[in-house]
C-alpha positions in Angstrom: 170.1 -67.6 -60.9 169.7 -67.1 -64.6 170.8 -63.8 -66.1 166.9 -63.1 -67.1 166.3 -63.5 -63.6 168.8 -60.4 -62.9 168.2 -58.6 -65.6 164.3 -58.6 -64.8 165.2 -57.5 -61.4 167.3 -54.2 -62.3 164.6 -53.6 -64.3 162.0 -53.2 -61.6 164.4 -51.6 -59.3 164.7 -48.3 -61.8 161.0 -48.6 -62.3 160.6 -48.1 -58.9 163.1 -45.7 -58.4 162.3 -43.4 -60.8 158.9 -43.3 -61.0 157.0 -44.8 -58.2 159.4 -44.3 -55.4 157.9 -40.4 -54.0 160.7 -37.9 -52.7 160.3 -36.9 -48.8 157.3 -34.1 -48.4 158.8 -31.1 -47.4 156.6 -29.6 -44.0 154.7 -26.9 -44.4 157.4 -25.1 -41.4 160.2 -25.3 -43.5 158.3 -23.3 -46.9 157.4 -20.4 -44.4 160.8 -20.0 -43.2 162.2 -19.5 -46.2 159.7 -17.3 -47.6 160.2 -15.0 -44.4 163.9 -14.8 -45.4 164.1 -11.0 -47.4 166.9 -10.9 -49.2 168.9 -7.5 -50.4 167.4 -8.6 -54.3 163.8 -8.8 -53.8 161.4 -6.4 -55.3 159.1 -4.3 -53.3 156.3 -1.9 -54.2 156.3 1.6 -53.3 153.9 2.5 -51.2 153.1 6.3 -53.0 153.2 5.4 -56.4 153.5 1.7 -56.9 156.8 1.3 -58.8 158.8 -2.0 -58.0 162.7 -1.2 -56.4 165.3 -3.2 -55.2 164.7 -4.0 -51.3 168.8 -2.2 -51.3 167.2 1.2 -53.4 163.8 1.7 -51.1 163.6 3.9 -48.5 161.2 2.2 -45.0 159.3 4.9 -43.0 156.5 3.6 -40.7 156.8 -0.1 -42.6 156.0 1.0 -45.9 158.8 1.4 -48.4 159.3 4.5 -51.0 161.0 4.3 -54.1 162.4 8.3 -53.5 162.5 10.9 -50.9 159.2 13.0 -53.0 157.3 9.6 -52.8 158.0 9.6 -49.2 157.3 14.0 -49.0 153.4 12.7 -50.9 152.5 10.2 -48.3 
């Protein structure tokens, strides 16, 4: 085999590789899980006056979440 030979192969293997070759789809399962995962860093709106906390800085009373206790005292 001739070295053109080889090198037009390599060629069409990172073609393919790179940009025809399409990456595994990810199932529509496995993007709901991790959007149900809260974490301690996400933002949430309070429920009074509409501010955005910390998930760590709110304050959950009958599943809605308050910034402070007087936001809570309004509603």
């Amino acid at each position: 085999m001739s070295p053109q030979w080889i090198l037009v192969i390599v060629l069409i293997a990172v073609v393919y590789f790179f940009f025809i070759k399409k990456k595994p789809a990810v199932t529509q399962s496995n993007k709901n899980n991790k959007k149900d995962e809260v974490q301690s860093s996400d933002m949430v709106e309070c429920s009074t006056c509409g501010v955005y906390c910390e998930l760590d800085d709110t304050i959950l009373s009958n599943n809605k979440y308050y910034c402070s206790n007087e936001c809570l005292e309004k509603a």
